[in-house]
N, CA and C atoms as an extended XYZ file, in Angstrom:
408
Properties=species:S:1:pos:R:3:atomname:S:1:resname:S:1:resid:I:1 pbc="F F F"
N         0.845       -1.177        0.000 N   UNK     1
C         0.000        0.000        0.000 CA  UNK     1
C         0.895        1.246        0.000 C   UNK     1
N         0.478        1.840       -0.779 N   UNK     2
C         1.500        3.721       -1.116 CA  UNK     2
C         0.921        4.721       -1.033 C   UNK     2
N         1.258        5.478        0.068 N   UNK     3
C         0.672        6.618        0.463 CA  UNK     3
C         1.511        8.007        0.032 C   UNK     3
N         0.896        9.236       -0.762 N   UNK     4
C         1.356        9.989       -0.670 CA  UNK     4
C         0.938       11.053        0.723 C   UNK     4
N         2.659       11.326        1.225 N   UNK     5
C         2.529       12.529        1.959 CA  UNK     5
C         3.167       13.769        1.212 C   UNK     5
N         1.572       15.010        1.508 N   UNK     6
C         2.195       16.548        1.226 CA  UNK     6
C         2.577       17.178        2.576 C   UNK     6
N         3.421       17.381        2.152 N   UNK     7
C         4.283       18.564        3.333 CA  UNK     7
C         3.774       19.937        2.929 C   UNK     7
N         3.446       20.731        3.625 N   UNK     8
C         3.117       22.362        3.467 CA  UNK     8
C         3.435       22.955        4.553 C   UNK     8
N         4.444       23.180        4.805 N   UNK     9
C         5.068       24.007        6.237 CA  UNK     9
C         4.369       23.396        7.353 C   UNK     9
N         4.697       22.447        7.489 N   UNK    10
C         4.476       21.963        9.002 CA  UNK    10
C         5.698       22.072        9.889 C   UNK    10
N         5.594       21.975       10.991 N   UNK    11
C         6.386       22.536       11.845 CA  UNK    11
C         7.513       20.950       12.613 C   UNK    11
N         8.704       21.146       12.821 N   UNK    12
C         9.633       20.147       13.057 CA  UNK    12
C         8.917       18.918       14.083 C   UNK    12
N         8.327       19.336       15.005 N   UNK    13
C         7.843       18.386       15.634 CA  UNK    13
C         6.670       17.509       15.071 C   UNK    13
N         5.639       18.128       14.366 N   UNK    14
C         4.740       17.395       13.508 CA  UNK    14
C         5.441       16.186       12.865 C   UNK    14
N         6.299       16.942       11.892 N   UNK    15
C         6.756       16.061       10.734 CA  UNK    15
C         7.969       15.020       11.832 C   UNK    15
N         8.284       15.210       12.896 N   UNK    16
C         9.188       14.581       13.130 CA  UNK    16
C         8.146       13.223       14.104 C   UNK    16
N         7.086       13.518       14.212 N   UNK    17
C         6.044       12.342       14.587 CA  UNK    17
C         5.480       11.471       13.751 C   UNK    17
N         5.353       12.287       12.558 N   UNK    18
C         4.862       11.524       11.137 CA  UNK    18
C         5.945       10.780       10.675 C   UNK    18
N         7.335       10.875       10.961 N   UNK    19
C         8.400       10.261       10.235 CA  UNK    19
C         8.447        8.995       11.496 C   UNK    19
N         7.831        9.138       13.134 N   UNK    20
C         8.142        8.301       13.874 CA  UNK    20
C         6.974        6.875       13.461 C   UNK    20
N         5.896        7.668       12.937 N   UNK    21
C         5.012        6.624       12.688 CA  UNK    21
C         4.797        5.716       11.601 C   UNK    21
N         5.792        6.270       10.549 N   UNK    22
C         5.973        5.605        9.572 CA  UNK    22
C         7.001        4.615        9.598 C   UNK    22
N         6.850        3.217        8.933 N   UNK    23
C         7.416        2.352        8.823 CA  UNK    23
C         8.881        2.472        8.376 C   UNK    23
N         9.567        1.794        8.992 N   UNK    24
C        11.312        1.853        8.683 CA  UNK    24
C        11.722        2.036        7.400 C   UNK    24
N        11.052        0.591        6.904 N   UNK    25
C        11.532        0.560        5.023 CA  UNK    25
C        10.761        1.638        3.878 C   UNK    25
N         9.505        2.799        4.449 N   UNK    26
C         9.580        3.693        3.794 CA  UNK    26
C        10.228        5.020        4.104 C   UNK    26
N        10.976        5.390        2.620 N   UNK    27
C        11.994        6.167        2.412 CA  UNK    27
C        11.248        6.756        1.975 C   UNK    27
N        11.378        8.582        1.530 N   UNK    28
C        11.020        9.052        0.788 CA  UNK    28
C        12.342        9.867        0.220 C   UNK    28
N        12.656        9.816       -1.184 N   UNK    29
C        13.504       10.806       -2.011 CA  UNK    29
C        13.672       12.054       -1.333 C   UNK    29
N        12.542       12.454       -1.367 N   UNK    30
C        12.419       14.202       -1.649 CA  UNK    30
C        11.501       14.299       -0.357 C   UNK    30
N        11.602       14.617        0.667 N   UNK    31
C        10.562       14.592        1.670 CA  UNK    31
C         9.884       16.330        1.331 C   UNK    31
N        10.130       17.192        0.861 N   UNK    32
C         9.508       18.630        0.481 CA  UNK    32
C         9.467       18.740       -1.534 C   UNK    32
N         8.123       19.089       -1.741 N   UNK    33
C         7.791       19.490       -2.614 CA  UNK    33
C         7.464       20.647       -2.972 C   UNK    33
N         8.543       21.683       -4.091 N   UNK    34
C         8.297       23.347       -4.167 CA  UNK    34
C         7.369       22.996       -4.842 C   UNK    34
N         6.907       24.331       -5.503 N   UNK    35
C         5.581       24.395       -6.501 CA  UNK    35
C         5.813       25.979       -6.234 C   UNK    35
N         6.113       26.575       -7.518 N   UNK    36
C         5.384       27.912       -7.455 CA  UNK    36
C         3.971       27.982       -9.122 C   UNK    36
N         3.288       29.216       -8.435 N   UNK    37
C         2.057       28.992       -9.792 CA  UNK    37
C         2.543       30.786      -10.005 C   UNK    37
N         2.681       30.616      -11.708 N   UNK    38
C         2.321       32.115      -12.096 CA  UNK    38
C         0.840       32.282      -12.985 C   UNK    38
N         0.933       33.379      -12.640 N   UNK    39
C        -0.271       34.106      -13.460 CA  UNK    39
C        -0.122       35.260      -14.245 C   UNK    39
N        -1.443       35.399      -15.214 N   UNK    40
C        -1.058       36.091      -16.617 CA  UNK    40
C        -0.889       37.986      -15.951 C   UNK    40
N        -1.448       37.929      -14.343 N   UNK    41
C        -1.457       39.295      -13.845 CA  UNK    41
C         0.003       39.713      -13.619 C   UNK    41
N         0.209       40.639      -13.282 N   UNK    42
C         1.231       41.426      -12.395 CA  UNK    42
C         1.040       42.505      -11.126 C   UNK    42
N         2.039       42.130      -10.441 N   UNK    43
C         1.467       42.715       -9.567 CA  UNK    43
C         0.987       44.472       -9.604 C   UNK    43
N         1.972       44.937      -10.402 N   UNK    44
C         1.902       46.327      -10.671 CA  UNK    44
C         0.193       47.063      -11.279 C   UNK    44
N        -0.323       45.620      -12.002 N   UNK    45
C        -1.889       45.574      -12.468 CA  UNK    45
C        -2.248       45.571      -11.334 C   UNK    45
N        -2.315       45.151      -10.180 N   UNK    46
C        -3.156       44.747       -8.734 CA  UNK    46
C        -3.135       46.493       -8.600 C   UNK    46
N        -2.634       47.271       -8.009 N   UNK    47
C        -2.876       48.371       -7.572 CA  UNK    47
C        -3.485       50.011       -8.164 C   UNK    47
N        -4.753       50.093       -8.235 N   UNK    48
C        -4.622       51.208       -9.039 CA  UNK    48
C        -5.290       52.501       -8.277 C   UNK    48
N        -5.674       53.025       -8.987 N   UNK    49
C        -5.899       54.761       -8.370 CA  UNK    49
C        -6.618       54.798       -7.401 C   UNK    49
N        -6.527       56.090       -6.096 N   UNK    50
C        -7.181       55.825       -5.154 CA  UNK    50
C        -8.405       56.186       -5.700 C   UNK    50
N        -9.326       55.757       -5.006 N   UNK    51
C       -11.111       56.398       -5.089 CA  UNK    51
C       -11.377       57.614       -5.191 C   UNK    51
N       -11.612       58.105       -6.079 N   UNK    52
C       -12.025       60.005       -6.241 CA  UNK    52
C       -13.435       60.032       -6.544 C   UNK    52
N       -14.325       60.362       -5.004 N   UNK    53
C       -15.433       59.902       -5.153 CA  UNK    53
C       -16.015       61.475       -6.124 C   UNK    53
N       -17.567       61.179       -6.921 N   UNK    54
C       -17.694       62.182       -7.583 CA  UNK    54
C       -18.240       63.673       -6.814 C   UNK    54
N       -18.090       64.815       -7.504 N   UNK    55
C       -18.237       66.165       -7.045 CA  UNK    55
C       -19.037       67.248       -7.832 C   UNK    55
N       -19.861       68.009       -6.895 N   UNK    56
C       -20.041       69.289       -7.739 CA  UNK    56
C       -19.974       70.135       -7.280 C   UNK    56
N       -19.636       71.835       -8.375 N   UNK    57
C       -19.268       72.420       -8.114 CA  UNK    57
C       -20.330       73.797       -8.449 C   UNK    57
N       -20.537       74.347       -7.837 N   UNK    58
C       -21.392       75.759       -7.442 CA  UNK    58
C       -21.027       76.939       -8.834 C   UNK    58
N       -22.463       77.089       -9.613 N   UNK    59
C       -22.022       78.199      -10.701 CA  UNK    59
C       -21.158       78.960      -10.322 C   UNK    59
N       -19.925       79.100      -11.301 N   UNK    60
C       -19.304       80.386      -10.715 CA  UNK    60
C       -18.372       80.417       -9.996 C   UNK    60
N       -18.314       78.982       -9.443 N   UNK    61
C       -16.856       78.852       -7.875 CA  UNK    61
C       -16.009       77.593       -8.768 C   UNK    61
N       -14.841       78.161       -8.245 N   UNK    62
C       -13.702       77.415       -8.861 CA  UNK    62
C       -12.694       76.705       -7.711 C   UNK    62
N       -12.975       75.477       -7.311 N   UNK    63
C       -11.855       75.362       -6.325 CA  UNK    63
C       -10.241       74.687       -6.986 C   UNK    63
N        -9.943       75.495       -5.958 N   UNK    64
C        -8.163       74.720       -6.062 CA  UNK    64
C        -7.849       73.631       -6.649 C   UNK    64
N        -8.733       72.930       -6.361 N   UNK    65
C        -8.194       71.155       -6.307 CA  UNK    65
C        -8.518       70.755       -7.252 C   UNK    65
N        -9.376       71.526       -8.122 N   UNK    66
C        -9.987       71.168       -9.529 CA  UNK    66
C        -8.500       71.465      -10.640 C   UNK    66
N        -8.007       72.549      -10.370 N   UNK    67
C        -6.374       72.739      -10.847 CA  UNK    67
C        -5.287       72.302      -10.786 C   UNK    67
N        -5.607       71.334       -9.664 N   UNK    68
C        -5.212       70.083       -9.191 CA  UNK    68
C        -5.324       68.864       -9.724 C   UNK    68
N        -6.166       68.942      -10.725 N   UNK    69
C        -6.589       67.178      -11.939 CA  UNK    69
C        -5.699       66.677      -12.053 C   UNK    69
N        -4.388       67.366      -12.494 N   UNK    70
C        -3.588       66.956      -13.419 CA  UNK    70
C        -2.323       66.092      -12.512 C   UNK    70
N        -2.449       66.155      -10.976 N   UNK    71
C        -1.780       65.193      -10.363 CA  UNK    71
C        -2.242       64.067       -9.431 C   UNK    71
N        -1.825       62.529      -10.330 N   UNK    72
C        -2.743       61.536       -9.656 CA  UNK    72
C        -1.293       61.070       -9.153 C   UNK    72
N        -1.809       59.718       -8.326 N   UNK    73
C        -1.382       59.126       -7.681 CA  UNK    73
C        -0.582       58.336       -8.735 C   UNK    73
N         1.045       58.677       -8.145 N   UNK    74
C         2.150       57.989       -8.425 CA  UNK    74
C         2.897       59.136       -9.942 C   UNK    74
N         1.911       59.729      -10.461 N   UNK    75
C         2.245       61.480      -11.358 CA  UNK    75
C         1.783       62.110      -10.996 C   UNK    75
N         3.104       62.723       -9.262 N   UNK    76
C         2.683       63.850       -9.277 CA  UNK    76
C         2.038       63.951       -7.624 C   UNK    76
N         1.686       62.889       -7.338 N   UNK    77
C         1.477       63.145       -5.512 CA  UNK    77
C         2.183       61.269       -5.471 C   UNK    77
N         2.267       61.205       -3.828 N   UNK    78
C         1.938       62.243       -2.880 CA  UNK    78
C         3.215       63.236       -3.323 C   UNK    78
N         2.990       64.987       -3.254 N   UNK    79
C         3.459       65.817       -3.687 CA  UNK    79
C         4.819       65.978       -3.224 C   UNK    79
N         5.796       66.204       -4.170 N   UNK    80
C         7.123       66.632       -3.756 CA  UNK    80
C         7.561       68.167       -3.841 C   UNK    80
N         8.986       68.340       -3.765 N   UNK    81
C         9.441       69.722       -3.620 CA  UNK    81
C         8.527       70.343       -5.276 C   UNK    81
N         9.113       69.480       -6.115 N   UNK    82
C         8.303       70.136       -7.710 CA  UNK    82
C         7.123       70.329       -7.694 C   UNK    82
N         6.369       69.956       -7.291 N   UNK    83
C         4.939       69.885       -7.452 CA  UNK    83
C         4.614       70.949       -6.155 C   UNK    83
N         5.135       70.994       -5.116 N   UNK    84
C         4.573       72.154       -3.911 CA  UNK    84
C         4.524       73.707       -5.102 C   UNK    84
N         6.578       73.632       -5.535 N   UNK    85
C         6.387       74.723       -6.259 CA  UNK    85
C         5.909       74.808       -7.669 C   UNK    85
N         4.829       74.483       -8.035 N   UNK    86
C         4.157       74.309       -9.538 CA  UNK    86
C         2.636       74.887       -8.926 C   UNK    86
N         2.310       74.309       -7.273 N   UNK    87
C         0.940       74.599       -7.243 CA  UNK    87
C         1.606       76.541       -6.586 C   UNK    87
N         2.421       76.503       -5.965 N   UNK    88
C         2.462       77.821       -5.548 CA  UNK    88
C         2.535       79.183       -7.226 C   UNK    88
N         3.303       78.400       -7.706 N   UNK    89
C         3.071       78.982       -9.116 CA  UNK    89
C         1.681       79.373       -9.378 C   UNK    89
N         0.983       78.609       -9.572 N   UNK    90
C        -0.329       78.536      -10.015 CA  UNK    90
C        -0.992       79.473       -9.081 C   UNK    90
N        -1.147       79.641       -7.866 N   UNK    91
C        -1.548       80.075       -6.893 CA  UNK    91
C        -1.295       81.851       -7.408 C   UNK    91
N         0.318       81.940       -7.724 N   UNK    92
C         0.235       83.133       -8.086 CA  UNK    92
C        -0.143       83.821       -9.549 C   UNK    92
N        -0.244       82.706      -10.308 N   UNK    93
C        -0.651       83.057      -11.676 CA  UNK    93
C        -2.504       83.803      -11.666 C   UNK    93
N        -2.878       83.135      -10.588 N   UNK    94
C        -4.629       83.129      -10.399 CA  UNK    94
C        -4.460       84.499       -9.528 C   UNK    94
N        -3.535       84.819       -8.738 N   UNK    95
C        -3.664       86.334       -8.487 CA  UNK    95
C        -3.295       87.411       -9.286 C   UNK    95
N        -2.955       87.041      -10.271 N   UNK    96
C        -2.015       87.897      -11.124 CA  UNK    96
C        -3.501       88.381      -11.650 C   UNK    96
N        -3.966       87.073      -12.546 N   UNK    97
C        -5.010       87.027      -13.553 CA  UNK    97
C        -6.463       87.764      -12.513 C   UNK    97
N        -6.345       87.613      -11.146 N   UNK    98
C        -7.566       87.997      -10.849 CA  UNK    98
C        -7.390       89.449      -10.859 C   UNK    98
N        -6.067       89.854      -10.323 N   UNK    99
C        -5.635       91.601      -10.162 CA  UNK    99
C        -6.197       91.907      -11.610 C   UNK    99
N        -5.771       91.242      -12.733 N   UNK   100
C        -5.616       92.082      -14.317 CA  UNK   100
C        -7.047       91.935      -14.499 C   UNK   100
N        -8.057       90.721      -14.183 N   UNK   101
C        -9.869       90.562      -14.015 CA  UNK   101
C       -10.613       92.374      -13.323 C   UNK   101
N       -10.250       92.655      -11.834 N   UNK   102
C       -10.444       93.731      -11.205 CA  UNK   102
C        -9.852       94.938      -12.172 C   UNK   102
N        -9.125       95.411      -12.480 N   UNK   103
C        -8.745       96.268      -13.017 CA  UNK   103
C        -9.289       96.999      -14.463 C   UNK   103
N        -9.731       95.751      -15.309 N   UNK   104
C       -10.265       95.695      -16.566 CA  UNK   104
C       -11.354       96.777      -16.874 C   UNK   104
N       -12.349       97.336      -15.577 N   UNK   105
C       -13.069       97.984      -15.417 CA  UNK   105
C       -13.030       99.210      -15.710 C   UNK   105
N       -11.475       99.541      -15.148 N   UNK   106
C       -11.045      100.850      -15.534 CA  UNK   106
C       -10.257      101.300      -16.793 C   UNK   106
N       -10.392      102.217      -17.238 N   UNK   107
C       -10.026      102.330      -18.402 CA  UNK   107
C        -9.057      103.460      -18.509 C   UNK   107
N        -8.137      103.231      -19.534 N   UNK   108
C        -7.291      104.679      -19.528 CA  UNK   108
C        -5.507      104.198      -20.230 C   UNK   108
N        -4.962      105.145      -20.865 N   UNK   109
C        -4.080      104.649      -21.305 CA  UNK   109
C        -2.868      104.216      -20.605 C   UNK   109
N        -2.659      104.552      -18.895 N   UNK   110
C        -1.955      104.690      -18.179 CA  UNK   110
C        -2.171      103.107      -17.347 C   UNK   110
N        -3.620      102.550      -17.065 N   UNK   111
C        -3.946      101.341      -17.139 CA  UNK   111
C        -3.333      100.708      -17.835 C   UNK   111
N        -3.745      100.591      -19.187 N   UNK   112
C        -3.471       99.271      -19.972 CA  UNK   112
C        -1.548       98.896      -20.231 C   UNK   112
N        -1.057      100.396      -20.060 N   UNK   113
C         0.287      100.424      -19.850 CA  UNK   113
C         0.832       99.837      -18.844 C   UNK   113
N         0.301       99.401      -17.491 N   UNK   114
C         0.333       98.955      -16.144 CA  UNK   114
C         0.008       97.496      -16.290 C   UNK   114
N        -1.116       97.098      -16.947 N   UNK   115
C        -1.310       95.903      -17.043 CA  UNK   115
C        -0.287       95.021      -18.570 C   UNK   115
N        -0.124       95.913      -18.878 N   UNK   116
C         0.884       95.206      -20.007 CA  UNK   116
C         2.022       95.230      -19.124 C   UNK   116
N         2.719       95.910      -18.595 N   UNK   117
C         3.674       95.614      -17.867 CA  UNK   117
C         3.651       94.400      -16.680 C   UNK   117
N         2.721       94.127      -15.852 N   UNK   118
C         2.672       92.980      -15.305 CA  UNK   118
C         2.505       91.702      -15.832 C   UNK   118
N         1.840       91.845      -17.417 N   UNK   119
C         2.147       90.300      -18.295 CA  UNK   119
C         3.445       89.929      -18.527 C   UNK   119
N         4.283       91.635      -19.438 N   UNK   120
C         5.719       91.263      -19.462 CA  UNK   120
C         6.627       90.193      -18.619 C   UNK   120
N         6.150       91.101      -17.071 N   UNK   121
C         6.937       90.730      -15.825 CA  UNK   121
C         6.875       89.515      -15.578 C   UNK   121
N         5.588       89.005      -15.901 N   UNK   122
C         5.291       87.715      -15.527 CA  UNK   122
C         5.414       86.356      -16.396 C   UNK   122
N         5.653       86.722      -17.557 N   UNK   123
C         6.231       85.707      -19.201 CA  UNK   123
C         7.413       85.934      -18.529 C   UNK   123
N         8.317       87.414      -18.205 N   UNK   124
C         9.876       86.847      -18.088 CA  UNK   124
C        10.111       86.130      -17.020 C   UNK   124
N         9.785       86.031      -15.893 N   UNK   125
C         9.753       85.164      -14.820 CA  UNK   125
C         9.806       83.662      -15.488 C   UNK   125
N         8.917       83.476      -15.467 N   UNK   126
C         8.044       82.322      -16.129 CA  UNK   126
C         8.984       81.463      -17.145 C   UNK   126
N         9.480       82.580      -18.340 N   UNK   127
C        10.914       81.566      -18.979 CA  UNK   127
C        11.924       81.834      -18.045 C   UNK   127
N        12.378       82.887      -17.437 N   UNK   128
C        13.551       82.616      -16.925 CA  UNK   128
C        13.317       80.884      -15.457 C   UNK   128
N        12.637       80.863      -15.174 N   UNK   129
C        12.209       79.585      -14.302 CA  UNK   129
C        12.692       78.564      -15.250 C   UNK   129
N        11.713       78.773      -16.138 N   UNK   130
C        11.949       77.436      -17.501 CA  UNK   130
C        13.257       77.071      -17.778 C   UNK   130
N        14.267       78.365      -18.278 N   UNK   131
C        15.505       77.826      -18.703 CA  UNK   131
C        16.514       77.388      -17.394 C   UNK   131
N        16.008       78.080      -16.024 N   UNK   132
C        16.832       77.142      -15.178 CA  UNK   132
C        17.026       75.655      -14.754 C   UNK   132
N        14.928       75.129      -15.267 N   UNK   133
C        14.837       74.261      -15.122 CA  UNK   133
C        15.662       73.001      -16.172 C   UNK   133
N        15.428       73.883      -17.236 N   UNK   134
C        16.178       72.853      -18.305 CA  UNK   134
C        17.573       72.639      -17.888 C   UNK   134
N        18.337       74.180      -17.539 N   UNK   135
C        19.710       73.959      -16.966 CA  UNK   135
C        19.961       72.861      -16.093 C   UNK   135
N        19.118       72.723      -15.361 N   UNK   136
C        19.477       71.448      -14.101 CA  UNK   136
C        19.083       70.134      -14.917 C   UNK   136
């Protein structure tokens, strides 16, 4: 009579009772059998975006975080030094644009001379950032 035994991590004393109860003249070759199983997944497929449950937003109101789309999980958060300064950027681009929004009202050639000068100011910023960034 031939019995197969599977071993699956049993612990020294188990197996060392099972080897007491077994008969002298059976030997076994190989007393542990590996086995690994693959599959057509990966693990990198197992994990994906956190839950962004859905939202709405009030005629007229614009929040932050909506300017925020463009960084998900793993591009772009959880946020580093680049990304703190990209949203502070932004932060000041939306004051810039709201100052030049308020102002629009008024009219005069001394205005539009004022507000052309703060676009200037703010394109040269803006490449000079750029070409440092490329520099590094």
């Amino acid at each position: 009579m031939h019995r197969t035994l599977l071993y699956f991590q049993l612990s020294n004393e188990y197996m060392m009772a099972v080897a007491a109860l077994r008969p002298a003249s059976y030997e076994l070759e190989e007393p542990f059998v590996n086995r690994s199983v693959q599959t057509i997944y990966r693990d990198s497929e197992a994990q994906t975006d956190p839950y962004s449950p859905p939202y709405t937003v009030k005629v007229g109101d614009v929040p932050e975080v909506l300017s925020l789309s463009t960084l998900t999980y793993g591009h772009g958060l959880p946020a580093g030094q680049k990304e703190v300064e990209m949203i502070e950027r932004a932060r000041e681009r939306r004051k810039l644009e709201a100052n030049l929004l308020d102002n629009s009202q008024l009219a005069g050639a001394k205005l539009l001379a004022y507000r052309k000068k703060m676009l200037d100011d703010a394109e040269t910023q803006e490449w000079v950032r750029r070409e440092k960034e490329i520099e590094e």
